[in-house]
N, C-alpha and C positions, 0 to 999 in steps of 0.2 A: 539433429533434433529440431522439431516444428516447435515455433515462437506460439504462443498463445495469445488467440486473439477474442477481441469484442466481436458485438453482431457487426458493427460496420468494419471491421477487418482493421482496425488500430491496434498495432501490438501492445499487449500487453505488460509492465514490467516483473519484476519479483515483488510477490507479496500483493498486488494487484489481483482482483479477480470482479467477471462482472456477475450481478447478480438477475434472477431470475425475472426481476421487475426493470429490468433494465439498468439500473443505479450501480453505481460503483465502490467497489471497498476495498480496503487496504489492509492485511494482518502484517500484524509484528510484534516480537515479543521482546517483553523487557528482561535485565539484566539477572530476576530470579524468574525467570523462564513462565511468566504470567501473562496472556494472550491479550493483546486489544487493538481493538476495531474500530477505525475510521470508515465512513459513508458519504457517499456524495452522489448526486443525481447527473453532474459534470464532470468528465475526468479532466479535464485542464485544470478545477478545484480541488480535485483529491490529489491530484499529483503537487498542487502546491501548496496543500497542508502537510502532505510528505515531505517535503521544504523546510517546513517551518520545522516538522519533527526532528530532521537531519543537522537540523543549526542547534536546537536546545539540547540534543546528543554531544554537539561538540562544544558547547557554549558549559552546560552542565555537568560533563562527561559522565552523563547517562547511556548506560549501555544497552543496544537494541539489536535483537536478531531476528533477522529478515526469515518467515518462514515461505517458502517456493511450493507448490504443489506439481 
């Protein structure tokens, strides 16, 4: 299966997608299956407010699932 990538060919992770202006965003859904969206013009920042989402999951044990396309 081929990795999903950006225009400059940085793989993409789950949940990760780029968008047509260029900018980057992040879905995942919470624990009563209700969708929300992160945005970032840098992915080295989306990926580390992903971060911070991954800590308040286990800090709060708020539950998140990662939608893949």
């Amino acid at each position: 299966m081929e990795r999903r990538k950006d225009n400059k060919g940085r793989v993409l992770k789950e949940g990760e997608s780029q968008r047509k202006d260029g900018s980057y965003q992040y879905r995942y859904s919470d624990r009563s299956g209700k969708r929300h969206y992160i945005y970032s013009v840098d992915l080295k920042d989306l990926r580390s407010r992903e971060t911070s989402i991954q800590k308040a999951r286990t800090l709060y044990g708020l539950s998140l699932i990662h939608i893949s396309e």
